[in-house]
N, C-alpha and C positions, 0 to 999 in steps of 0.2 A: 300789748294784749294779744295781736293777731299771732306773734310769735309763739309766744306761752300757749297758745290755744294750737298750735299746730297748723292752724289755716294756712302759712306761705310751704306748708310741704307737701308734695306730691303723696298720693295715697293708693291703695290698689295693689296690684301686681307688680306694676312699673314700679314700683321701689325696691326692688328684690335686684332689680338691671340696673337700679341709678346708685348702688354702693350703699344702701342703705341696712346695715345689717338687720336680721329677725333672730331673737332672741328665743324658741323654743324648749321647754323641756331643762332649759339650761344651757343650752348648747347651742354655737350659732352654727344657722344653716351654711352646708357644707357646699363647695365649689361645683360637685356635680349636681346638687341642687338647684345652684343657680341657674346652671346649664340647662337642665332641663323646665325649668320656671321660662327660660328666655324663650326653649324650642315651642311650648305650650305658646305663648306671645302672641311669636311669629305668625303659626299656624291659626290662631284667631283674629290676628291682623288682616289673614286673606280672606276669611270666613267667620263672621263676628257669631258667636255663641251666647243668648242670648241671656240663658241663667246666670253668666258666668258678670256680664255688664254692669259695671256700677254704674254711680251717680244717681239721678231723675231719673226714676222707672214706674213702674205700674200704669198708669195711664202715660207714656213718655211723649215727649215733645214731636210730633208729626203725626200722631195718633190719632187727632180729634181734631185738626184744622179743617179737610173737606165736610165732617158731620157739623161744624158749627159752618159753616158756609154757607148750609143748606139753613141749619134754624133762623138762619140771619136772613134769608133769600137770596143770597147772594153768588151762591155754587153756579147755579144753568147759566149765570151770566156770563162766563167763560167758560165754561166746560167743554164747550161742543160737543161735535155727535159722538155717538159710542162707537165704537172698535168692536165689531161684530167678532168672536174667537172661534164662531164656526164649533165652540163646544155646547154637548147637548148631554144632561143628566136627570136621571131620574128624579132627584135630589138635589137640590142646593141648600145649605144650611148657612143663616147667617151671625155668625158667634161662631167661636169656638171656645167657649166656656165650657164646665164641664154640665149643662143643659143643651148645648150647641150638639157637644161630642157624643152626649147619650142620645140624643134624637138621631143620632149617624147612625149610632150602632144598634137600637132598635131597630130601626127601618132596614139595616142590611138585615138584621134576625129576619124579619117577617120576609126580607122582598128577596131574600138569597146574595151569595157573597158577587155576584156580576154583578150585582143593580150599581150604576155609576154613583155617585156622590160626592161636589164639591161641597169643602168647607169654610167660606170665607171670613175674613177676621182682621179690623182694624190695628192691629198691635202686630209687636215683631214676636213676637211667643204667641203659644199657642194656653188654655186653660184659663180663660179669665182672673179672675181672682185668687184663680189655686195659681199663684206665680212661684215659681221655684226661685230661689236668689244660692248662688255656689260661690267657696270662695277657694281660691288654691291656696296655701300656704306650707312652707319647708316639707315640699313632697304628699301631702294629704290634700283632703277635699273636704272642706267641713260647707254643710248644706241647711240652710235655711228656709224658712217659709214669710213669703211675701202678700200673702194674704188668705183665701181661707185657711184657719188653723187645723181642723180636724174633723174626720167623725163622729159628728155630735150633735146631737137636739133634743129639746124640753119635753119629746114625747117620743113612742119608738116607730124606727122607720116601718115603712109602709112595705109589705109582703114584695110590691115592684121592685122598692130600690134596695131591700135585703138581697132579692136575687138577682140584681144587677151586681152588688158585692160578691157571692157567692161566686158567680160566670168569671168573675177579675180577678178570681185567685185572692181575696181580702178577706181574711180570717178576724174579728174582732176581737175573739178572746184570747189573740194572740197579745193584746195590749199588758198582760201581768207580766209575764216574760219579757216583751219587747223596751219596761219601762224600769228604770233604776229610780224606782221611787226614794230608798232611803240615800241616796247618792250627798245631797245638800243636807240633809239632816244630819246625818253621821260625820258631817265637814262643820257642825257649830250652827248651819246657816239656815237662816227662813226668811220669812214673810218683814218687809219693814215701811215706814210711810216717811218718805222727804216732805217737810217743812220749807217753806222756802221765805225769803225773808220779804220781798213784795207783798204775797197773799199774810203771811203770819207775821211779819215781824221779823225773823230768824231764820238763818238756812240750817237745819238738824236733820240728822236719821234718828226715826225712833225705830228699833223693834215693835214688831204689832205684837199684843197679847195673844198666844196660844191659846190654846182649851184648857182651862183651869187655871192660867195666869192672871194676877191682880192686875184691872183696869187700871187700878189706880196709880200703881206705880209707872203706866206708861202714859198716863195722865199728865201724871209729878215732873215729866222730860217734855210733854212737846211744850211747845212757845203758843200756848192760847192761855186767852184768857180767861181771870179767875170765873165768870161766868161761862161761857164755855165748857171746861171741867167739870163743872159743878152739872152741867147739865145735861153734856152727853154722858156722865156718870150716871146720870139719874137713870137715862134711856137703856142702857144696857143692864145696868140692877134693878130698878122697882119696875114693879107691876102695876101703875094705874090702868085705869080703864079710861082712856080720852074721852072716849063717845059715850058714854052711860045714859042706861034709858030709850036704847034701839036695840032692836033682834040684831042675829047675825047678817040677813039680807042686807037690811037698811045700814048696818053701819059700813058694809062692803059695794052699797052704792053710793055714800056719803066719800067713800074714803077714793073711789071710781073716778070720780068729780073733782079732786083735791088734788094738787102738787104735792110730793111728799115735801119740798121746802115749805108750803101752807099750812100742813098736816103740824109739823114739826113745832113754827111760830106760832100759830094759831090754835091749834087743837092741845099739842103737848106742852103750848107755852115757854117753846125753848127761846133763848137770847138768839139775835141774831149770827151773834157769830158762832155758832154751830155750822153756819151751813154751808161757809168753804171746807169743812172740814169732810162734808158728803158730798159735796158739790160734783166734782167726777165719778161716784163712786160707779153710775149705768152710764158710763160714756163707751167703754165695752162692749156694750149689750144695743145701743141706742142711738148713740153718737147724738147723746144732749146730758145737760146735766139734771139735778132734781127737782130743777126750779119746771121741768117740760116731761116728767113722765110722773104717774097719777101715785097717789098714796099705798093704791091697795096694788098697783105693780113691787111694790116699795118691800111693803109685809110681804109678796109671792116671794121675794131676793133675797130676801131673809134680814136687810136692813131693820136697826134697831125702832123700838116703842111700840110696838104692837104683841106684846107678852099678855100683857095684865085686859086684854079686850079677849079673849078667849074667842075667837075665829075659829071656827068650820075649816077643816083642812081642805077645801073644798073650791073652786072656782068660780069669783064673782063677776058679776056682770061688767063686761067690758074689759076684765082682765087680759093685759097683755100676753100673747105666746109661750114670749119665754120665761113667763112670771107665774104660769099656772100650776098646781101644784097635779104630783104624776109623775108616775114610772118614767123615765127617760131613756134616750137610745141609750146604748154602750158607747162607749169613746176609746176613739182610738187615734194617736198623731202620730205622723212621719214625719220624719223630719226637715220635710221639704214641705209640711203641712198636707191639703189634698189634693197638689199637684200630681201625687204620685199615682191619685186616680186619672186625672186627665192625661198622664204618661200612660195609663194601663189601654186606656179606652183608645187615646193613637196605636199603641201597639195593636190593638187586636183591628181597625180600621187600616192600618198601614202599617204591616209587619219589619220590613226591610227601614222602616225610620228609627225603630227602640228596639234594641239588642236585646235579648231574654225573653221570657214569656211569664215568670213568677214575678211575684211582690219583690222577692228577694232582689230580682236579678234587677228589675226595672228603677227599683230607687238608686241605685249607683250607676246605673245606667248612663252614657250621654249618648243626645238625643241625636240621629245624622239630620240638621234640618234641611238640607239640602234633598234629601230622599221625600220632603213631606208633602212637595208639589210635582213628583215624579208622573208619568204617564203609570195610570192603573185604576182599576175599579173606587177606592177612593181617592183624594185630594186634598190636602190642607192649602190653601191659601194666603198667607200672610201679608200685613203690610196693604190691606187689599180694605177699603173702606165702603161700605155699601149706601149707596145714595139712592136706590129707587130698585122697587119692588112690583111689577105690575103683570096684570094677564093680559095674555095675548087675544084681548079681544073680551066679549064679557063674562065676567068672573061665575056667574052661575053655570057658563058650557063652555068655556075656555077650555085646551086639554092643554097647555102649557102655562109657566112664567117668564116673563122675561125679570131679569136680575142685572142691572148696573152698577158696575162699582170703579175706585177712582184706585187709580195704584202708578206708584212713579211718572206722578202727572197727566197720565191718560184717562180718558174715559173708557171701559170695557165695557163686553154687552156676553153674557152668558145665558142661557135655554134650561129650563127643566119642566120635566112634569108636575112637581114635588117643591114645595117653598115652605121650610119653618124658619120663621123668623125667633133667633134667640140671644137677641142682642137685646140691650135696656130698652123695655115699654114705651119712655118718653122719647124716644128717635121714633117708634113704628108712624105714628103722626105724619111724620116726615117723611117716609121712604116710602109711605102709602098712602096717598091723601084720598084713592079712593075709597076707604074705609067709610063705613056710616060715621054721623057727625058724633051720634053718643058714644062708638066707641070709641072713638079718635080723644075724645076729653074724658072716657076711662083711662084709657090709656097715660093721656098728658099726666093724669092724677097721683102716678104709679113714680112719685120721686126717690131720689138713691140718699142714701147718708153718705157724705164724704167722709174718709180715715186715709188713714197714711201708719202703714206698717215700715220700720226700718229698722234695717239690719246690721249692725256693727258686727266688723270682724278685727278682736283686740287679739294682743300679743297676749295675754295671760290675764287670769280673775283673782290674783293673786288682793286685789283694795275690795272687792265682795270677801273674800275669805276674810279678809284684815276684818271688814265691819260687821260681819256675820250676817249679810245678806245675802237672798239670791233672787228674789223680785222684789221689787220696789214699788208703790204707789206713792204717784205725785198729785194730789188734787191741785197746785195752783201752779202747775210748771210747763213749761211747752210739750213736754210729750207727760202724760200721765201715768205712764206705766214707762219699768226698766225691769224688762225679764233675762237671768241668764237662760240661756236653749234647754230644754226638756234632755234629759239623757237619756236617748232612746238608742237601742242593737238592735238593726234588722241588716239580713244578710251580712256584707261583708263591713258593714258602716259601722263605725264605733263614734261615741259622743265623747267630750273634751270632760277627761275625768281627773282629773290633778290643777291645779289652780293653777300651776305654772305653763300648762300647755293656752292655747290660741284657742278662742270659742268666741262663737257668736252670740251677740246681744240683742234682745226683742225690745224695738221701742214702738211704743202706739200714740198717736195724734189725732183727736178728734175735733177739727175745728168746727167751733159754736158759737151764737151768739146770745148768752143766757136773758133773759127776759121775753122775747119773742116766742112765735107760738113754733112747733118741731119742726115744718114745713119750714116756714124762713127762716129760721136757722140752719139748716141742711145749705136752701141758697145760699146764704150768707158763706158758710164755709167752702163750697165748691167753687164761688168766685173768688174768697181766700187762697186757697191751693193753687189754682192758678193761674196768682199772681205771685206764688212764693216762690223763690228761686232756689235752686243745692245751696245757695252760697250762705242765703239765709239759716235753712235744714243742715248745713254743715256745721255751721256756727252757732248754733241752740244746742244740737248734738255735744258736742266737746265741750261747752260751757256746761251745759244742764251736767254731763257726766263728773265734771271737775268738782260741781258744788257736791254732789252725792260722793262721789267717792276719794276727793280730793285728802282726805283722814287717811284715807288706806290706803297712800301712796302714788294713786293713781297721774299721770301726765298724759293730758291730751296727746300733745308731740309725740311721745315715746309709743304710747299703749292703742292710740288709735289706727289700724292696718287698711280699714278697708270700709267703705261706708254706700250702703244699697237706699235707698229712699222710695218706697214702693207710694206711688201718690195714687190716689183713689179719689178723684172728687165725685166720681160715679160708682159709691161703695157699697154697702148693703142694700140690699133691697128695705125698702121704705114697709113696716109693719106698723098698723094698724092701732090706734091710743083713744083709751077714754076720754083724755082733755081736747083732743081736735079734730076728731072724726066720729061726728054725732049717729051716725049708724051705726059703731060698733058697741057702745053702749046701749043705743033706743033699738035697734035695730034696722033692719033693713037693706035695700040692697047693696053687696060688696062689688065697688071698681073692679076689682083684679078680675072677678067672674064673668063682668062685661068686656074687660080690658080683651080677655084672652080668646074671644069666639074666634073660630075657623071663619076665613074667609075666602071662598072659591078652595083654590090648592093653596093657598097661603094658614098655616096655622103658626099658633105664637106657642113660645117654650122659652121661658125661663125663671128664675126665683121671683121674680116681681108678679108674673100670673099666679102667685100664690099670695103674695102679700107675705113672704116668710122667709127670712135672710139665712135658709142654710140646705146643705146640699142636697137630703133627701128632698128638699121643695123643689131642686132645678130636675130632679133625676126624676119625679113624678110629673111632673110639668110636661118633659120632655116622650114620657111614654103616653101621656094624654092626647098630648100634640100629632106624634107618628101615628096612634089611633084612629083618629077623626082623620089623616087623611088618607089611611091605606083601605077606610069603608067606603073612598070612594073608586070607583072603577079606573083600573090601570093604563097610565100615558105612555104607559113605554112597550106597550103589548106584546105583555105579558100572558095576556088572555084573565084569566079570572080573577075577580077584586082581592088586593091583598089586602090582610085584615091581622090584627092583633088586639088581643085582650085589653079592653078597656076596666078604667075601676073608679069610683068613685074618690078622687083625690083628698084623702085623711087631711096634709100640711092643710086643707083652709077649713082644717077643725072640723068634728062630728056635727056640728049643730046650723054647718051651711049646707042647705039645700040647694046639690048641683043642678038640679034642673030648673028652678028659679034664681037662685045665685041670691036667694036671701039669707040675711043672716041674723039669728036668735040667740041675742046674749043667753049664756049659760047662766 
């Protein structure tokens, strides 16, 4: 089995050097191909690149052992003292997400391009979540995205982080151009749902029905039963009213209340087994299934049975985020997702590390990470863990912080005027205990969704073409989702447009534990992740892909080239639900609003002081943050207080009042 599945063969690069031929295009890669595949190697051998690294990535193994050292108590017990570096900045940021990177380059706007600025960061890249994943093959560079996807949120960005775009050279309505929407369509290929035979019965791909295609006949193929059929037929065609005999209000606080699997059994009287068949369908959006996000999130998703209730286009109390109905930003993907903002924002912080100055130039760009911790007005710091956060003396007349952090076994000790912290809310706890007690268990409250993005990089899509797919949804399978890569042109970057060329494949994982309330399930899956090994992620990978595309030819062994495992068990920012957080339905006041106060020169910046998992939250977040501390008078004397535009932060919704941080269901 291990054979068949390709497990005993080397994968990656190193198979290009081990006589492995790559079938390209039709043609195999040619000798001076090789040659130059080997010379790339080399040159990464001495100087490891960090987009380019397979295997275990996104949160990777030595990343998170000093920060759990500390949650355990366990870190000061050996640490010893710190390692005075004798450096002293204006600034020290600690993240380099792209909340970390925008609080950098605010504070240079307001404080001038000399103001010093380190930017420390537990990982070996730099962009938190916006992780770049690249792969080389027969002479090209095909580039992927490892975690955030794109330019995109359920409502439109905020005047700040538009013109944080506009400064980065990020055009959005360049997205009609940049995108070959009819690329799969015009190839036979769409949308289809893997059955798998555990959850259903049977391993099948059906086709999903189109707009105007009969339910029915993709009813008539999948392997459920005759109940089943019968019932989400019913859900997508008639119009009852479930709730009859409640206004609009009431049945949009009724439905507030309700699991959409409740809603489903109990209100619409479906059979049970409907509800693997929706069971992932917000694991995307949520990283839980239906059984833990509320009914009326359910109708904002546009999820079936709520036709024949005639709902108010309108936003009911408690209503999730990304479930409210409303204008949405514009969207835009790169193909590296929006890493390529976190490449824009080092470029313009530290020019001499990313080559170009345009969109264009910066996505194909590689990055020198060697230049990112050079002597100069900024800093990036890698690899560099931050365990303690504190002023020098007391926080209301301190005019410094001191900043400790652990890197290749040492303790270090860095100086600044200037401390935003924009690393995940649930370490602040830790690295600051003097914090007051209420906002330290704000703060704890602010948990992450684990997911896991991974990246295949196959010899050809020639078994998608065979089956006429190009994403996939798996409700009962180890990863839920099987996307081919978006075909996006920007600058000199071309996407895999022939079924016989190499392209990268998008899988997503969201481990859960359904029945449980959002919160332990989140735990549940981050202590899953890691304990999961590649070896396990390697072998679900090539199986899951065999049962899906094993019809259209496909072999693990042959078709699998390259394999990224972006592990997240500290993944989305943790938003806000009607079933298990009773103030955002009743009201009252929001965590993230306590979580996030200034304290002394320490202020906080990142998607979780928002309680909202996407970028314009980190990019609001972080001009909030530089705000609050450039009103207060200058440590590096400067002479007069530096100050920037503050704004009432839109991401935690029109209906939270920032100066009391209460919050009134809509």
């Amino acid at each position: 089995m291990n054979k068949d599945l390709g497990l005993g063969r080397a994968i990656a690069r190193r198979d290009f050097l081990n006589g492995v031929a790559l079938t390209v295009g039709g043609a195999l890669v040619s000798p001076r191909e090789l040659l130059e595949l080997g010379r790339a190697d080399a040159a990464s051998a001495s100087a490891p690149y960090p987009p380019a690294l397979t295997g275990l990535r996104g949160s990777h193994d030595g990343s998170f052992d000093a920060a759990h050292a500390l949650r355990d108590g366990t870190f000061w017990e050996t640490a010893g003292s710190p390692a005075d570096t004798g450096e002293r900045y204006d600034l020290v940021v600690v993240g380099a997400g792209i909340s970390g990177l925008a609080a950098a380059w605010y504070f240079r706007k307001a404080a001038g391009r000399s103001a010093r600025i380190l930017i420390l960061d537990n990982h070996d890249d730099f962009g938190g979540h916006a992780r770049r994943n690249e792969f080389q093959v027969g002479g090209r560079t095909l580039i992927g995205y490892g975690g955030t996807f794109a330019i995109d949120s359920p409502a439109p960005y905020s005047a700040t982080a538009r013109a944080m775009l506009a400064e980065l050279g990020v055009d959005v309505s360049r997205w009609a151009r940049m995108f070959e929407r009819s690329l799969y369509a015009s190839l036979g290929m769409g949308a289809a749902i893997f059955f798998d035979r555990e959850t259903f019965g049977a391993d099948r791909l059906v086709r999903e029905p189109a707009v105007g295609d009969p339910w029915s006949a993709f009813l008539a193929q999948a392997p459920l039963s005759e109940a089943a059929r019968r019932d989400i037929g019913r859900l997508v065609k008639e119009r009852p009213d479930y709730l009859p005999g409640l206004d609009d209000d009431a049945k949009k606080r009724r439905l507030a209340r309700m699991s959409y699997a409740d809603f489903l059994v109990k209100s619409a009287a479906c059979h049970p087994d409907v509800l693997p068949f929706f069971q992932a369908r917000p694991h995307s959006l949520y990283g839980v299934g239906i059984d833990a996000v509320s009914a009326l999130d359910a109708w904002g998703l546009g999820l079936p049975g709520f036709t024949g209730m005639k709902l108010d286009p309108t936003p009911g109390p408690g209503m999730g985020l990304d479930a409210r109905p409303g204008p949405r930003s514009p969207f835009l993907h790169f193909p590296d997702g929006n890493a390529t903002l976190a490449r824009l924002l080092v470029q313009r912080l530290i020019p001499r590390a990313v080559p170009g100055r345009t969109v264009d130039d910066v996505v194909v760009a590689r990055t020198d990470y060697a230049r990112l911790d050079a002597p100069g007005p900024a800093r990036l710091r890698l690899n560099s863990t931050v365990v303690r956060a504190r002023h020098s003396g007391d926080a209301a007349r301190s005019a410094e912080v001191e900043v400790m952090y652990a890197r290749d076994g040492r303790l270090e000790r860095v100086r600044a005027g200037n401390c935003v912290l924009a690393c995940w809310s649930s370490v602040i706890p830790y690295l600051c205990p003097e914090l007051p007690k209420t906002q330290r268990e704000a703060l704890a409250y602010e948990t992450k969704v684990p997911i896991v993005y991974t990246s295949v990089l196959l010899r050809a899509w020639t078994s998608f073409h065979a089956l006429r797919a190009s994403r996939v949804h798996c409700p009962g399978s180890f990863h839920t989702s099987v996307d081919l890569d978006l075909p996006v042109r920007v600058g000199t970057y071309r996407p895999s447009r022939r079924p016989t060329e190499p392209i990268v494949v998008h899988m997503m994982r969201t481990p859960c534990l359904p029945g449980q309330s959002a919160r332990e399930q989140h735990r549940a899956g981050r202590l899953e992740l890691f304990k999961t090994t590649f070896e396990t992620f390697e072998r679900n990978v090539r199986a899951q892909l065999t049962r899906i595309l094993g019809a259209g030819g496909f072999e693990p062994a042959r078709d699998v080239l390259a394999l990224t495992v972006n592990r997240w068990p500290h993944g989305y920012a943790y938003q806000y639900n009607s079933l298990w957080d009773p103030f955002w339905i009743d009201g009252g006041p929001l965590p993230c609003v306590a979580a996030r106060q200034r304290f002394g020169r320490i202020a906080i910046a990142n998607a979780d002081a928002a309680a909202y998992a996407y970028t314009d939250a980190a990019i609001d977040q972080a001009h909030r943050a530089v705000g609050e501390l450039l009103g207060l008078p200058s440590a590096s004397g400067a002479g007069a207080p530096l100050r920037v535009r503050t704004r009432t932060l839109r991401s935690s919704v029109e209906s939270c009042d920032e100066t009391s941080g209460q919050w009134s269901p809509a």
